[in-house]
C-alpha positions in Angstrom: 51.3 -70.0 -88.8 49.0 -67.1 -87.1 48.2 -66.1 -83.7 45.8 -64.0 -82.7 46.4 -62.1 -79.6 43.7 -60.5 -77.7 44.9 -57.8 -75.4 41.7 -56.7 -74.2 41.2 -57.1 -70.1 37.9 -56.9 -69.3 39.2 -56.7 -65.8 40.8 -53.2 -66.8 38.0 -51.3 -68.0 36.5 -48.5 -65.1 34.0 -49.5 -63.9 30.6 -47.3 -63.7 28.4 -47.4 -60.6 24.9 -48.0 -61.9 22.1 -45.3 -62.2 20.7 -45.0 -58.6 16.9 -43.7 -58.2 18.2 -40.6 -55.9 20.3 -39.4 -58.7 17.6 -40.3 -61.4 15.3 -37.7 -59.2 17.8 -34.8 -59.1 18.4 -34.8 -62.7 14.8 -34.9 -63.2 14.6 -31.9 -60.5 17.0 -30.3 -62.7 15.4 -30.7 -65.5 12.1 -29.8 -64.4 13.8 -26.1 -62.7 15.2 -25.8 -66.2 11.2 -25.9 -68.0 10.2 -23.9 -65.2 12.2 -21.4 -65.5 12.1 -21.4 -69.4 8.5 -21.4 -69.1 8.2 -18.2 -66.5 10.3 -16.3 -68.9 7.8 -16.9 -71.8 4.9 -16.5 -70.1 6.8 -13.1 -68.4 7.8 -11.9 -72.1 4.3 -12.7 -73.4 2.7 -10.0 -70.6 5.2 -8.0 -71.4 4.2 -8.2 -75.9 0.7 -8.6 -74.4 0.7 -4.8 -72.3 2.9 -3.5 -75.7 0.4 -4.3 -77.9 -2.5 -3.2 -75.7 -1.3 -0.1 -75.4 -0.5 0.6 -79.4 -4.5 -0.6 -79.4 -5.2 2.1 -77.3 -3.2 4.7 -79.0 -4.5 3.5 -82.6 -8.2 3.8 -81.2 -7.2 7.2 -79.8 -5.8 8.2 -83.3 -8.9 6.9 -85.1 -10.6 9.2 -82.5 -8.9 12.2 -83.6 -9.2 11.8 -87.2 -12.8 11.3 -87.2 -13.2 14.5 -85.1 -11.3 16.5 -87.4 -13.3 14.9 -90.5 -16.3 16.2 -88.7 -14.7 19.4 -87.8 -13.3 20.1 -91.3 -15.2 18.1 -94.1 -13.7 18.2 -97.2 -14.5 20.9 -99.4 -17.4 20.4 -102.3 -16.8 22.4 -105.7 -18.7 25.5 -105.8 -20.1 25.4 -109.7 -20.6 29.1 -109.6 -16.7 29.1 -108.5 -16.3 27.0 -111.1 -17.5 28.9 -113.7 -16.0 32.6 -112.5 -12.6 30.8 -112.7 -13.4 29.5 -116.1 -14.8 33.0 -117.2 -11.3 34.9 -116.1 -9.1 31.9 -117.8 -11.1 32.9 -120.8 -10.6 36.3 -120.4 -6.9 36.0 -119.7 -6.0 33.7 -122.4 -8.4 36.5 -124.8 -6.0 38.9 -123.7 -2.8 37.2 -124.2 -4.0 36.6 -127.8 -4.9 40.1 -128.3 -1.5 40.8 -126.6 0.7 38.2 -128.9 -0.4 40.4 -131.6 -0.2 43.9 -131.1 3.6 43.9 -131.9 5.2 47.7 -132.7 5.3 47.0 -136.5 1.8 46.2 -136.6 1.2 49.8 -135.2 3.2 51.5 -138.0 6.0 52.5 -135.1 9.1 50.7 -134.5 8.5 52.1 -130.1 5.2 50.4 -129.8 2.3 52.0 -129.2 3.1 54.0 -126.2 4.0 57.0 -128.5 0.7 57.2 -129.8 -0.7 57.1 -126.0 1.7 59.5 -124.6 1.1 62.3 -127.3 -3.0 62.0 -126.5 -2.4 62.0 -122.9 -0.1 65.3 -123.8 -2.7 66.8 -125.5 -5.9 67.1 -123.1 -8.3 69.3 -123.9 -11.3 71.0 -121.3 -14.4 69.3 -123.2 -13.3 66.4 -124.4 -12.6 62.9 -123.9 -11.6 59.6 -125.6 -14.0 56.7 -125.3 -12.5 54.3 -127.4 -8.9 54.6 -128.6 -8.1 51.6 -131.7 -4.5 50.6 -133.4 -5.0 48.4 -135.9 -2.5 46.0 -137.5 -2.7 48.2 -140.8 -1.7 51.3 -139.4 -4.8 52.5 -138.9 -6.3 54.5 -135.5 -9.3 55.4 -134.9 -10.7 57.6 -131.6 -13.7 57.6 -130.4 -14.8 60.3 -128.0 -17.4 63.2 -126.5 -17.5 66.7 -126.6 -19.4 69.4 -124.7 -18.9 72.1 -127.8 -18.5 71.4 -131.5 -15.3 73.2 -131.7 -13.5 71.4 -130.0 -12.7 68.4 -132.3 -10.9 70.7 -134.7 -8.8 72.3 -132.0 -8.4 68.6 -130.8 -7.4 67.6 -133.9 -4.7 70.7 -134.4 -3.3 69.9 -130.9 -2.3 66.0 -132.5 -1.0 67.7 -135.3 2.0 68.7 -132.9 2.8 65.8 -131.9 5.6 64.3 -133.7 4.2 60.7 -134.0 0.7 62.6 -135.6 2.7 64.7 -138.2 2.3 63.5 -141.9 -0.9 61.4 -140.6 -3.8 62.0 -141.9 -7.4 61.1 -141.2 -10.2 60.0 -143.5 -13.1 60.5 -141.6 -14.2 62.6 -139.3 -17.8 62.5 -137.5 -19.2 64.7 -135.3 -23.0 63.8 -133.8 -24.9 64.3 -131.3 -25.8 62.2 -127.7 -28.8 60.6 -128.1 -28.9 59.6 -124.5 -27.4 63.2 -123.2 -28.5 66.4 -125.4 -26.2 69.6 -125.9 -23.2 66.5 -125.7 -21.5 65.8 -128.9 -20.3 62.6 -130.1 -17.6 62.3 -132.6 -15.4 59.3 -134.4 -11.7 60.1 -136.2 -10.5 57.6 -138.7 -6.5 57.7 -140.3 -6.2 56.4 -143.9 -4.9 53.1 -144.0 -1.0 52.8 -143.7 -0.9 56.0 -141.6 -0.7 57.8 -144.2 
């Protein structure tokens, strides 16, 4: 057979006064200190973002200021076409010359020194009279000079002069014309061809 045995005493329980009205109030009070308080800080933060971003406004607007008085100060530059077309005409030039340059190499001169040789033995010989125009070195071997005179006899004695130079000996020359200026009388133009190999 079962019992049941209840051992619960209503009688012991603790007993809880009821809600009163007075302390319904202060923990509203409470409460209501606790929003307010809450909501000051907000609202005190938000001035605060508020006057931050006002003044990054202000300092954008200043900014913007600034950079449209230096556009107006300094506008940017056009392109000059006559610029333009000088800096096209000297990277013509320059790339004509580094052609002409790649090529001129000391065995297409005949000399295993460059041409230098050649140069330094006609600046060695100067002669009173007499001047080179137009100095060629061909990839053949050939040279030809090109020049003026003030008497006729001094091409020959020009031409003696080379003939000590050790870089001129064994060279000889097929052509040799002597004329006169059109443009300047009692001058004498003349032109000095070497045979082909440099021989």
């Amino acid at each position: 057979m079962k019992q049941q045995i209840n051992l619960y005493d209503e009688s012991l329980r603790p007993k809880r006064p009821p809600l009163s009205f007075q302390r319904l109030i202060q923990a509203g009070a409470v409460l209501l200190a606790l929003l307010l308080a809450a909501t000051a800080l907000l609202a005190w933060s938000g001035a605060r973002k508020a006057d931050e971003v006002l003044a990054l406004r202000q300092q954008r607007d200043s900014l913007q200021a600034r950079v449209a008085e230096l556009d107006a100060r300094f506008p940017p530059p056009r392109e000059d076409p006559a610029l333009k077309a000088a800096v096209d005409r000297r990277l013509a030039e320059l790339t004509a010359k580094q052609r002409f340059l790649a090529g001129f190499t000391p065995q297409a001169l005949g000399a295993t020194d460059g041409f230098s040789p050649v140069l330094r033995a006609l600046a060695r010989r100067p002669l009173d009279g007499l001047w080179l125009r137009e100095i060629a070195l061909r990839g053949d071997g050939t040279m030809g000079l090109k020049g003026g005179a003030m008497r006729p006899e001094a091409v020959p004695a020009f031409v003696r002069r080379l003939g000590q130079e050790p870089i001129f000996i064994g060279r000889q020359f097929r052509t040799l014309r002597i004329g006169t200026a059109g443009d300047a009388p009692g001058l004498l133009e003349f032109s000095l061809q070497s045979r082909e190999g440099g021989e």
